[in-house]
Every structure is written in structure tokens, then in C-alpha cells.
C-alpha positions in Angstrom: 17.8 9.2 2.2 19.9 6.3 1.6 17.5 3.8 0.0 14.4 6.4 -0.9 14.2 8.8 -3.4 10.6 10.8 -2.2 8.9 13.2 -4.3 6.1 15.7 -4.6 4.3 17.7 -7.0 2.4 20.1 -6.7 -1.0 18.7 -6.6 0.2 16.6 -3.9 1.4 13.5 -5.4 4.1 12.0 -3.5 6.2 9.4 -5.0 8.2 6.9 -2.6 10.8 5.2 -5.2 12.4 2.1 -3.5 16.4 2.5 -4.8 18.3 -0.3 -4.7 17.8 -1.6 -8.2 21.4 -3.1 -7.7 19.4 -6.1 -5.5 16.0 -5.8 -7.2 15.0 -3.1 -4.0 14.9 -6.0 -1.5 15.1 -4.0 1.7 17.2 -4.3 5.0 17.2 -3.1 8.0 18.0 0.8 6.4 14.9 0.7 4.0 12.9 -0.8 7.2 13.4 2.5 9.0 13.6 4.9 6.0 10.2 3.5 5.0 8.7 3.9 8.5 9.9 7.6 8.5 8.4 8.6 4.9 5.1 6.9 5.5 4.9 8.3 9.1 6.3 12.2 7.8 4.0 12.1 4.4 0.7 10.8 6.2 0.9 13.8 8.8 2.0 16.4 5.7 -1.7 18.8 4.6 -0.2 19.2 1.4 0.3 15.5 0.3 -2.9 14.0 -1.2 -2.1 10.4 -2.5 1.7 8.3 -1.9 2.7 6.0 -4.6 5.2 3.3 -3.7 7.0 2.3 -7.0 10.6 0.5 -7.5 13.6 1.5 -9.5 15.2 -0.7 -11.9 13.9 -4.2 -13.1 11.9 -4.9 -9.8 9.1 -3.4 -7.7 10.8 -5.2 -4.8 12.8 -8.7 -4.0 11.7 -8.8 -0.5 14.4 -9.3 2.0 17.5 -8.6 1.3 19.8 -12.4 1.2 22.2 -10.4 3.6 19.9 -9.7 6.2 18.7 -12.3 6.5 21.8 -13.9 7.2 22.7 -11.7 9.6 19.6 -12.6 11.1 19.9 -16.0 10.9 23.3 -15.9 13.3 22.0 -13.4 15.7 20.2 -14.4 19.1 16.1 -14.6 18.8 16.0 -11.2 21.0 17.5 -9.4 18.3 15.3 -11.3 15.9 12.2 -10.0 17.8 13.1 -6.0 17.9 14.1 -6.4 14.4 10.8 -8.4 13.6 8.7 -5.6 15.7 10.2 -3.2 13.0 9.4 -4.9 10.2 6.0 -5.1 11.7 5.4 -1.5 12.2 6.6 -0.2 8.8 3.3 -2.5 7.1 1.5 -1.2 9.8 2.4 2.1 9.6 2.0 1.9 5.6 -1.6 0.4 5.6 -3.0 3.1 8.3 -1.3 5.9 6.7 -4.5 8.3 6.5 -3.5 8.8 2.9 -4.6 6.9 -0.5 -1.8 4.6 -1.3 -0.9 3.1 -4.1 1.7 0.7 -5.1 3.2 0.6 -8.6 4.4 -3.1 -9.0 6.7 -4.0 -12.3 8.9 -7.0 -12.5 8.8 -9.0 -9.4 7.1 -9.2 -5.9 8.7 -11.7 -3.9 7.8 -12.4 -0.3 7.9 -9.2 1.7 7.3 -7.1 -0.9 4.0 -9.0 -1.9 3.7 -7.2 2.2 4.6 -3.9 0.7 1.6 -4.5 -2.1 -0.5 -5.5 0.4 -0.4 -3.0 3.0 -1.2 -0.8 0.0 -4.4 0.6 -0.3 -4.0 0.3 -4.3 -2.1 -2.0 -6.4 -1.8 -1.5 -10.0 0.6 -4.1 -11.5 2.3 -4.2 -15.4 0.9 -7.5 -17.0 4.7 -8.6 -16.6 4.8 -8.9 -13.1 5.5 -12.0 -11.0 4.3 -12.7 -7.3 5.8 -15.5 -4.8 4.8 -15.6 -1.4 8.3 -17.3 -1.7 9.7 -17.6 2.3 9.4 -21.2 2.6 12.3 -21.5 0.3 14.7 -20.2 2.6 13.5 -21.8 5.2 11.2 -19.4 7.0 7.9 -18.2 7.0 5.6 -15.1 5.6 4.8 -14.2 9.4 4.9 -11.0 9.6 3.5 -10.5 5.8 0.9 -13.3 7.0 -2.3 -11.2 7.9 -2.0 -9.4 4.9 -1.7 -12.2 2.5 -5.0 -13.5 4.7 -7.2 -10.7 4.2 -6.0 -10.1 0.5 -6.8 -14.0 -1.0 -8.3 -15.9 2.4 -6.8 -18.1 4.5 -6.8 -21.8 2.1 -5.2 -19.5 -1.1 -2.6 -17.8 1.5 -1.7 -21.6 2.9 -1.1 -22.3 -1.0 1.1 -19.4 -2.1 2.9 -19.2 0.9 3.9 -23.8 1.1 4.7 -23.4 -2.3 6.2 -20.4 -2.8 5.5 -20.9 -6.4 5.8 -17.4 -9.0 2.2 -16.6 -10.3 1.6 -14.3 -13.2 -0.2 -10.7 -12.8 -3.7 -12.6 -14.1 -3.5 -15.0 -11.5 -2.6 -12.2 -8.7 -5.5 -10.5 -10.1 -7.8 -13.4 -9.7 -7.0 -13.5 -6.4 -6.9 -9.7 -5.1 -3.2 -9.4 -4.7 -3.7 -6.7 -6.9 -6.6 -4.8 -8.4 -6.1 -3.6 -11.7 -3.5 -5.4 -14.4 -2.6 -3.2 -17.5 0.2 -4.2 -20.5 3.8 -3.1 -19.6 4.1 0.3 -21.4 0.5 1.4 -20.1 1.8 1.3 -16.3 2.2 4.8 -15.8 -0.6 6.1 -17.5 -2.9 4.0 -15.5 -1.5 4.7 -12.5 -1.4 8.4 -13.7 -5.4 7.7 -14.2 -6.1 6.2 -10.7 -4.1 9.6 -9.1 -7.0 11.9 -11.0 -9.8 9.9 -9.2 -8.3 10.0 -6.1 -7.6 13.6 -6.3 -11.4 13.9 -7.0 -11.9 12.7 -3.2 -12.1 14.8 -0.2 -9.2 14.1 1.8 -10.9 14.2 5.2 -13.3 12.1 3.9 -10.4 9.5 2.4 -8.6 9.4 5.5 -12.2 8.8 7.6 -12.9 6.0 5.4 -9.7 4.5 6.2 -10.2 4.7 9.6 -13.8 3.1 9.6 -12.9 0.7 7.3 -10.0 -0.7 9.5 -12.6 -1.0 12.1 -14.8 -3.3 9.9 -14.6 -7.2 9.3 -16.5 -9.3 7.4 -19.0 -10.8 9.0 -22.5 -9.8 10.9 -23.4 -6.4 11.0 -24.1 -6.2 14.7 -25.9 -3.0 16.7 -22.3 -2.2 17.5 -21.0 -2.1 13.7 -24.5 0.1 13.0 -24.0 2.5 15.5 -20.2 3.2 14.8 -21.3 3.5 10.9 -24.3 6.2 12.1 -21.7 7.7 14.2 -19.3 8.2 11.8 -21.4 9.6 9.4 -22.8 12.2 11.4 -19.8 13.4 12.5 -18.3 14.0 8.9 -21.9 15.1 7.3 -21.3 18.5 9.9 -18.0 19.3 8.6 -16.6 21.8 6.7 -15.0 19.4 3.7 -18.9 18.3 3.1 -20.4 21.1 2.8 -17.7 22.6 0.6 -18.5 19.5 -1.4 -22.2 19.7 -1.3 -21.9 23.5 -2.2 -19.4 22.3 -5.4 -21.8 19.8 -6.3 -24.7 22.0 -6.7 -23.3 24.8 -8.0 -21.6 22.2 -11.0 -18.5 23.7 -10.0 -15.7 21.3 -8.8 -14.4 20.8 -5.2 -12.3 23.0 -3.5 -9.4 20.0 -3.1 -9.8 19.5 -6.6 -5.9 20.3 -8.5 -6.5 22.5 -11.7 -4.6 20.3 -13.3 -7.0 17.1 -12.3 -9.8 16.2 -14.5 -13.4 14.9 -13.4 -15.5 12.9 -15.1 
């Protein structure tokens, strides 16, 4: 791939490196479509577990790249929309990809790749990292990037990070649920080396099921429709194979069959 460099291991770890450290991995229309195509291949692969979105160089990612948007800028709003709908699709595509992601943010996060942490599942960030919901400076808006930003922080913080477009620190992201987990600079990989053994521990039917449900969830009242799609659900995955394999592990104090060798339990 031109802007990708994709990885796996053998206990299923795939890495998605953003590489175009030479413009802090702010992407264009090239990392738009290579993105779509990893996510889309990766999620539909049995032997990938968990994807891990990381960023090569000084950045996790710069957003959009200044040249893009330019040529956006001179082109005719048609074009704007099918390029927009792209955009669009590869979040989407990255937050209902049936596998545990998790995005590995360093140095900055600015504007549409605040989307990209957002559309993760995870988001572990280095203590160093900045966040800037930062469109308004050019002019435009964080439309497409929008819903996430929403359901992340709520609607009155989103209306303040996105008029200001103001940097925060990695505290303040954490604060408000930007990202979940802030470690020092140098502890980065182990910790995200650390969230990888839990979510190895998971069953991956049962991963990708929660994903599903829970993208059919809001908050709000739990109405006799939200019950019965919750009973449903369960009943449905308590009949399968992966949970009585997992049962049958747990009883037997052995650990489950989609457990790596090379993972740990607690």
C-alpha cells in the first residue's frame, strides 16, 4: 500500500501503521480508500483477533491533508459530496468493523484524526499527546467527524472543542472520553501491549456480537423493544459453540480455546 504499512502476528494482532510521517500522517484521498480497504479486508479475515491503528513518525495523525483540502476547496460541491461520502464510510466502516480496535495515539490528533480515535473502539494515548477538534480554523467544520465527537464528550463539550478549535492535553481528553486510558510517553507500547492480552482473552464471536448490540443501543429508556433485542441476543449466543467451549474452559480451569499460548490471563 502506498500510505499503510499492515501487519500481523501470529496471535492475530494486526497493526495498521498510518505512513506519511513526512505530513504528520494527515490523510488524502489515497489513505481515505487504503483505510476503507484494510478495515473492510481485516474485519472479514478468521485469523485476525484485534487491529491497532497507530502513526509513524512524530504524529498519530494531522487530519486532513492542507493539499486536499485545497483541492477541495476549488472543486464543484458534487465532487465535494462523493468525496465527503468516502470519508464518511471509512469512520463507518472503522467503528463497525466486527473486530476490537484500538487506536495508539502519540503526538498530535488534529481534526479528523480525533475521527480516526473516535471511531476506535479503544484509545490509549502517551501523556504527550495533543487533541484539536481544530476545523473551524480553516474555515470549515468537523461534519463528518461530528457524531463521533457527540457521542464521545456530549453535544455542549463537542460545540466547545470544535468553535474553538483550541489543543487540549491527553488529561483533559481523558476527562472527557476522547480517550480512555493516558500512560507517560515511554510506557505507550507496553500498555497497549497490555490491553491486546485482555482482548485476546475474549471470545471473538462474542466481541464482534457485542459490537453489534451495542451499536443498536442509545442511551436513554430501556423500552420492551431494547429488552427483547437484549433477551434475543443472548439466547442466540448462549447456544453456540464459542460459549460452550468457554463454559467447558472455565470449568475445567483450563483456558479458552481462542486463547494465544503466548497470551496471559489473569
Amino acid at each position: 500500500m502506498e500510505t499503510l504499512q499492515i501487519t500481523t502476528d501470529a496471535r492475530g494482532v494486526a497493526r495498521v501503521l498510518m505512513n506519511r510521517p513526512e505530513v504528520f500522517n494527515a490523510f488524502n484521498e489515497a489513505m481515505i480508500a487504503e483505510l476503507t480497504d484494510a478495515f473492510d479486508q481485516l474485519g472479514q479475515d478468521p485469523a485476525v483477533r484485534v487491529i491497532v491503528l497507530s502513526g509513524q513518525g512524530k504524529a498519530f495523525s494531522a487530519g486532513a491533508d492542507i493539499q486536499w483540502m485545497k483541492r477541495a476547496a476549488e472543486a464543484t460541491q458534487d465532487w465535494n459530496l462523493a468525496d465527503a461520502r468516502k470519508f464518511a464510510a471509512m469512520l463507518d466502516g472503522l467503528a463497525r468493523c466486527p473486530k476490537p480496535t484500538l487506536a495508539q495515539v502519540h503526538g498530535v490528533a488534529l481534526g479528523g484524526g480525533v475521527g480516526l480515535t473516535l471511531a476506535c473502539d479503544l484509545a490509549i494515548a502517551s501523556s504527550k499527546a495533543q487533541f484539536a477538534v481544530s476545523e473551524a480554523r480553516f474555515g470549515i467544520l468537523p461534519s463528518v467527524i461530528g457524531p463521533y465527537v457527540v457521542n464521545a464528550v456530549g453535544p455542549r463539550q463537542a460545540r466547545r472543542l470544535a468553535l474553538t478549535a483550541s489543543r487540549i492535553g491527553a488529561q483533559e481528553a481523558l476527562q472527557l472520553g476522547l480517550v480512555q486510558q493516558v500512560v507517560e510517553a515511554e510506557a505507550l507500547d507496553a500498555a497497549v501491549q497490555t490491553c491486546i492480552t485482555e482482548l485476546l482473552a475474549g471470545g471473538p464471536q462474542a466481541q464482534a456480537e457485542i459490537k453489534r448490540l451495542m451499536a443498536q443501543l442509545e442511551v436513554g429508556p430501556i423500552t420492551p423493544q431494547v429488552r427483547e433485542l437484549t433477551a434475543q441476543t443472548i439466547a442466540r449466543v448462549r447456544t453456540g459453540d464459542e460459549a460452550r467451549d468457554g463454559f467447558a474452559a472455565f470449568l475445567a480451569k483450563q483456558p479458552a480455546p481462542w486463547v494465544p499460548p503466548t497470551s496471559t490471563q489473569d
